[in-house]
DOTORKE-814750 format. One record per atom (N, C-alpha, C): residue number from 1; atom name; x, y, z. Coordinates in steps of 0.05 Angstrom, whole numbers, plus 5000, padded with zeros to 4 digits. Layout:
REM DOTORKE-814750
SITE num atomo    X    Y    Z
SITE NUM    CA    X    Y    Z
...
END
This chain:
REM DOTORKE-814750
SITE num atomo    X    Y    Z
SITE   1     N 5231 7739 1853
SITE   1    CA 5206 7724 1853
SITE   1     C 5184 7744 1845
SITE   2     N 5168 7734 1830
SITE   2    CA 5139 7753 1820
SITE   2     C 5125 7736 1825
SITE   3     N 5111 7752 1839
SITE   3    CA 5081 7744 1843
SITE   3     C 5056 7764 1835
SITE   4     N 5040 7744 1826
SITE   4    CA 5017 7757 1808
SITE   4     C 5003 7757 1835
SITE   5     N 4966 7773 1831
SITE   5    CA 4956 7780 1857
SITE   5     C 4942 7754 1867
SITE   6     N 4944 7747 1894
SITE   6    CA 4941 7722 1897
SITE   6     C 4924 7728 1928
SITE   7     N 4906 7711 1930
SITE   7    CA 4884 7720 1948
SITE   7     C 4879 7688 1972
SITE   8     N 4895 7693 1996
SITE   8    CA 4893 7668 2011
SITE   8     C 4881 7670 2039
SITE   9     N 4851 7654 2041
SITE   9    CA 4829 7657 2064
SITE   9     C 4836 7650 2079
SITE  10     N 4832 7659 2105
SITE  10    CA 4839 7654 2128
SITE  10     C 4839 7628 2135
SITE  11     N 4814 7613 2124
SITE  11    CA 4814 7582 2130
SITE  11     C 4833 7565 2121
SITE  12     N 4852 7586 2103
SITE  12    CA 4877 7565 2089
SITE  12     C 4900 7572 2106
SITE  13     N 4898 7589 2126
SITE  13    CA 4924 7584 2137
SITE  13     C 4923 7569 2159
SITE  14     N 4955 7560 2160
SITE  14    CA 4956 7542 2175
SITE  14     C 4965 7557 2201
SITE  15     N 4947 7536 2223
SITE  15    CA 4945 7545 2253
SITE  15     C 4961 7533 2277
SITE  16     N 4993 7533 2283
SITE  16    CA 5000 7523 2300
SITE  16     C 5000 7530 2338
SITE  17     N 4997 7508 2353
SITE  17    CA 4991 7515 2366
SITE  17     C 5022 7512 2393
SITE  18     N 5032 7529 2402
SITE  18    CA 5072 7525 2413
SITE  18     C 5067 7524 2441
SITE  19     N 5075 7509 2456
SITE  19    CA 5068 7505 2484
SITE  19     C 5105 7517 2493
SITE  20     N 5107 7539 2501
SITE  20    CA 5128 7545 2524
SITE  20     C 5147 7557 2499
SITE  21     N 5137 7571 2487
SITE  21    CA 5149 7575 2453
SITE  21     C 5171 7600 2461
SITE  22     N 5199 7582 2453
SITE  22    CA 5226 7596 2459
SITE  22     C 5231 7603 2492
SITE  23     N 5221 7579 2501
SITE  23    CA 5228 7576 2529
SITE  23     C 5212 7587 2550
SITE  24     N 5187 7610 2535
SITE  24    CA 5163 7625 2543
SITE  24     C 5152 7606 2561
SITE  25     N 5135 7615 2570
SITE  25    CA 5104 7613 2592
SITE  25     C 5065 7603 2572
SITE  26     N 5064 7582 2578
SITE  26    CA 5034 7584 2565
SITE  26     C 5039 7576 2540
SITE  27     N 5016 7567 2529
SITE  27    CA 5010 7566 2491
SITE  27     C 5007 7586 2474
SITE  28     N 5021 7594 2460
SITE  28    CA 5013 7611 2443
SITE  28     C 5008 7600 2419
SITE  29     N 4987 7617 2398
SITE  29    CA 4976 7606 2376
SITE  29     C 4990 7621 2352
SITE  30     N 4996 7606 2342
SITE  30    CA 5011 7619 2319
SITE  30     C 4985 7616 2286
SITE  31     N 4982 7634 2278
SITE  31    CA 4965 7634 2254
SITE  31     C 4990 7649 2227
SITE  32     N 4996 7627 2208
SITE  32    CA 5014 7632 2188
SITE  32     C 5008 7638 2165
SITE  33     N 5012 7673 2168
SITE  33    CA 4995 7681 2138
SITE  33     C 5002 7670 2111
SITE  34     N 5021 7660 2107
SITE  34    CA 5038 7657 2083
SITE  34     C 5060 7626 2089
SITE  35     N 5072 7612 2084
SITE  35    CA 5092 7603 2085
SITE  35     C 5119 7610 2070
SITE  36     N 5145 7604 2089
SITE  36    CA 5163 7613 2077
SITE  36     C 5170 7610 2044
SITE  37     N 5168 7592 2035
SITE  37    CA 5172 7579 2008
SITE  37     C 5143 7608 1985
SITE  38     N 5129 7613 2003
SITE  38    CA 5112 7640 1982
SITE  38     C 5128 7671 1991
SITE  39     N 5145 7665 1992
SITE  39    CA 5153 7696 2005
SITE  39     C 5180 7706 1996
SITE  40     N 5195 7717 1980
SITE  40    CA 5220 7727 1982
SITE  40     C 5239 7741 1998
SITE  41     N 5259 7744 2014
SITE  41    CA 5267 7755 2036
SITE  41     C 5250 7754 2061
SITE  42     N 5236 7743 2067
SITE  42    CA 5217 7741 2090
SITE  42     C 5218 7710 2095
SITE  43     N 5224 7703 2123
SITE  43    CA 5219 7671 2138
SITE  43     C 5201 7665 2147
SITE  44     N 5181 7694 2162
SITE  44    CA 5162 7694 2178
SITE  44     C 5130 7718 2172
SITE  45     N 5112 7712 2172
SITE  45    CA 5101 7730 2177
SITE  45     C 5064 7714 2186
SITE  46     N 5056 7728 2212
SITE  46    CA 5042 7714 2221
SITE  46     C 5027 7726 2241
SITE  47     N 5008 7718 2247
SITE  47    CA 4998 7731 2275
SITE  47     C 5007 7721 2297
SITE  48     N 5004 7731 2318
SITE  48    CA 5012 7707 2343
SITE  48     C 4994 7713 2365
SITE  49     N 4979 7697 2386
SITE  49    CA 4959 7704 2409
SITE  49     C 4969 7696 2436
SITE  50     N 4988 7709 2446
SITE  50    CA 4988 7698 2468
SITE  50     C 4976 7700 2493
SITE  51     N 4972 7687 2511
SITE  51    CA 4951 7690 2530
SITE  51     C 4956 7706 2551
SITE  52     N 4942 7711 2563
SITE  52    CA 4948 7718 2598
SITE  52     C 4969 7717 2614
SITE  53     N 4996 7719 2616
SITE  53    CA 5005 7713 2640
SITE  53     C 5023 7695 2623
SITE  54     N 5025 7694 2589
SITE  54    CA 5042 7682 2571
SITE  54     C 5066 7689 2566
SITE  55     N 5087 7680 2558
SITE  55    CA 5102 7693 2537
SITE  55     C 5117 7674 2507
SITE  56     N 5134 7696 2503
SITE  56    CA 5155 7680 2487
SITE  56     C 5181 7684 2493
SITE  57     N 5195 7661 2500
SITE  57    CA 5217 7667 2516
SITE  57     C 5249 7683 2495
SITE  58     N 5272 7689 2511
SITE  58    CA 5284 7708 2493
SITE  58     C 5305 7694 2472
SITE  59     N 5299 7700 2449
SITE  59    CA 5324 7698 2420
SITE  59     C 5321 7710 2413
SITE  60     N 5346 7713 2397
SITE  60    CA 5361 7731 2382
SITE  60     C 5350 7732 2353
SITE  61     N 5355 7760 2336
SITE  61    CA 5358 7758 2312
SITE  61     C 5383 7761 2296
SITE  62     N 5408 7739 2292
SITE  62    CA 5420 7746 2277
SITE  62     C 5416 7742 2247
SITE  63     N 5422 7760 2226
SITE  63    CA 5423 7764 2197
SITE  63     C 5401 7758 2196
SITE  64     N 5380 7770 2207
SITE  64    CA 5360 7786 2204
SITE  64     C 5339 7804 2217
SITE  65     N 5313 7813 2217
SITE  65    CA 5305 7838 2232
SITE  65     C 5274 7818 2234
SITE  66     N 5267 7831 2258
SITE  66    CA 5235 7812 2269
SITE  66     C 5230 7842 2276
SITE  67     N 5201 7848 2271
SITE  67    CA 5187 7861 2269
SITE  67     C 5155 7856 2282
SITE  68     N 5148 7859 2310
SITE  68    CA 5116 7855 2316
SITE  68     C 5108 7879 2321
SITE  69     N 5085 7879 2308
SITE  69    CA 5066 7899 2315
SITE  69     C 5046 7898 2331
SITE  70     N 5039 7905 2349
SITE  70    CA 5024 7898 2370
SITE  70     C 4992 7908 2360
SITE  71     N 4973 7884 2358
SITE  71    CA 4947 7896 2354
SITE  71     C 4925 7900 2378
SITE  72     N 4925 7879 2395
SITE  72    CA 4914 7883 2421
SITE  72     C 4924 7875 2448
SITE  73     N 4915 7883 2467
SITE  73    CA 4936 7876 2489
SITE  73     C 4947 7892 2505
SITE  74     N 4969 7888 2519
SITE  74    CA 4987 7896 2536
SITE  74     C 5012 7886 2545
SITE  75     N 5027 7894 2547
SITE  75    CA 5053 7872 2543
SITE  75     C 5078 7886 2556
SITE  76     N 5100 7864 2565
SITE  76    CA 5129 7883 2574
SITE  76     C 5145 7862 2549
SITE  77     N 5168 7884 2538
SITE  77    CA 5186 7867 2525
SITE  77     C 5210 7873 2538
SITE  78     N 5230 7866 2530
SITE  78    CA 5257 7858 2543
SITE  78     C 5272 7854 2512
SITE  79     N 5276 7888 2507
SITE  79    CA 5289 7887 2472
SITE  79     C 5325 7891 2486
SITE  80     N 5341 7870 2473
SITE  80    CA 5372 7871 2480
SITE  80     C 5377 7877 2517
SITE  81     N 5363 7868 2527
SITE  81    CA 5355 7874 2566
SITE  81     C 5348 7894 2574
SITE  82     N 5335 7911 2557
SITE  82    CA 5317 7932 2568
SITE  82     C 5291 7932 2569
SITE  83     N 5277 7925 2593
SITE  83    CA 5241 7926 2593
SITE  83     C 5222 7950 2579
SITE  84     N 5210 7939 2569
SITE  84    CA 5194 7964 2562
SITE  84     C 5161 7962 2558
SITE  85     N 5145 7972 2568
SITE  85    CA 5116 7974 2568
SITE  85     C 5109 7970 2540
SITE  86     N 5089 7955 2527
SITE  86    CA 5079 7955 2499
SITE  86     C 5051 7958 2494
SITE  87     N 5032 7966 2488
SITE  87    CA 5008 7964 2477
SITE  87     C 5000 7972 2456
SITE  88     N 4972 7970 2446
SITE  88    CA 4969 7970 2416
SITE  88     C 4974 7997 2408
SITE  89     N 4976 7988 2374
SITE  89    CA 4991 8005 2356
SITE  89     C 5024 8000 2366
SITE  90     N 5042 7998 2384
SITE  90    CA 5067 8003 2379
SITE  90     C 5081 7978 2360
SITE  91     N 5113 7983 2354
SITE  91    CA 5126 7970 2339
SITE  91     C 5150 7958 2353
SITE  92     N 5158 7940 2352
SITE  92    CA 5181 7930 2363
SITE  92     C 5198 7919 2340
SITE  93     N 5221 7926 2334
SITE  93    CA 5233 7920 2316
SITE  93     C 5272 7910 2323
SITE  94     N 5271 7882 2312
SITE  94    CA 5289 7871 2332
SITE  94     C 5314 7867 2311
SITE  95     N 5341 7864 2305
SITE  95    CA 5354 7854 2290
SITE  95     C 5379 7855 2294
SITE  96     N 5397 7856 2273
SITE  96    CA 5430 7859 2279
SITE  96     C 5440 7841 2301
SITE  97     N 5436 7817 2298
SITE  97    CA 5438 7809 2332
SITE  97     C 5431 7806 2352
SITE  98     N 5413 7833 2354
SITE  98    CA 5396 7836 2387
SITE  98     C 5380 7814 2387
SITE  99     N 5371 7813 2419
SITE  99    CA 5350 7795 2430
SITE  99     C 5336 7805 2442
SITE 100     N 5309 7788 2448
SITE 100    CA 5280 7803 2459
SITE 100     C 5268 7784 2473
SITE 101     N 5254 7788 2483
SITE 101    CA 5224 7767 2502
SITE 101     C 5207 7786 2492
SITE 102     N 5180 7768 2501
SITE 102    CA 5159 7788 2506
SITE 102     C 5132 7769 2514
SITE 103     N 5119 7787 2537
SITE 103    CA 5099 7763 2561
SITE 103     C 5081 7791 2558
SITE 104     N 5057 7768 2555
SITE 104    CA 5029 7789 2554
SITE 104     C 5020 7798 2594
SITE 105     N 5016 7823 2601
SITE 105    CA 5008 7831 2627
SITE 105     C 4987 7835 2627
SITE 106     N 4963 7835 2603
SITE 106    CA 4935 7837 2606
SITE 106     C 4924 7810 2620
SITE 107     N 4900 7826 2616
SITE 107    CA 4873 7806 2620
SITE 107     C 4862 7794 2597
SITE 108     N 4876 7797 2574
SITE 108    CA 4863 7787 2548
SITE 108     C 4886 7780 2537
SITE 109     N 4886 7766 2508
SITE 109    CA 4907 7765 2494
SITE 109     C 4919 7781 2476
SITE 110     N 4941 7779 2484
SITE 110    CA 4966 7798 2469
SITE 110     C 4967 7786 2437
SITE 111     N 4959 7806 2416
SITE 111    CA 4959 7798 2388
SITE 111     C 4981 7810 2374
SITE 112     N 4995 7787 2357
SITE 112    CA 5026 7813 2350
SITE 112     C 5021 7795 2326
SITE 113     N 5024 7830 2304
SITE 113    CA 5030 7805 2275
SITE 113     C 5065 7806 2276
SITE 114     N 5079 7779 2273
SITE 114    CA 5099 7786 2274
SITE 114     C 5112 7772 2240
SITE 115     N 5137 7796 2225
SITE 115    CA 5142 7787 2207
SITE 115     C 5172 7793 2207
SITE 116     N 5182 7775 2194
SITE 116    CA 5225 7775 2206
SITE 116     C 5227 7773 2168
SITE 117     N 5246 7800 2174
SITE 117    CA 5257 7790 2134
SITE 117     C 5281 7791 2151
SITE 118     N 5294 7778 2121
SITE 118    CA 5323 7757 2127
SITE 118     C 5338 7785 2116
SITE 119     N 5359 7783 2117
SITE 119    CA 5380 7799 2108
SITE 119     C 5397 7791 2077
END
């Protein structure tokens, strides 16, 4: 796939909004930079906000790798059953199978751009 340079405003993406998303806690907002059908090897890539005292509950990545980057926040994840403290700037990078959670522990919302290429 080629793509020439292509410039899409924030007001064009589309904004869903997941109540208890993957078995999680709370609404999280999903903001979708791209859709799958514009993207080669990639299913996902997106921001995500989850709230206070939120999460996203745990699945797996098989035949392929999820990737969030944490922009603001504070957070525990649970990468393949091991907890681990998160805040901004770190990387979580999930794949081959493994599975993850991840529930925001702040007082504000937890911002993850998250993007999964396929294998």
């Amino acid at each position: 796939m080629t793509v020439a340079l292509a410039i899409k405003e924030k007001k064009e993406m589309k904004i869903d909004k997941r109540e208890n998303m993957r078995g999680g806690q709370g609404t999280v907002t999903v903001t979708n930079h791209a859709e799958k059908e514009q993207m080669e090897h990639c299913r996902l890539f997106c921001e995500m906000s989850i709230p206070p005292n939120g999460s996203v509950g745990e699945h797996d990545h098989v035949n392929e790798t999820e990737y969030y980057l944490i922009q603001e926040g504070i957070g525990i994840v649970v990468d393949d059953g091991v907890e681990k403290k998160i805040g901004r700037g770190d990387m979580i990078i999930t794949g081959g199978g493994a599975s993850h959670s991840i529930r925001n522990m702040g007082t504000t919302p937890l911002v993850i751009t998250a993007v999964i290429i396929t294998d």
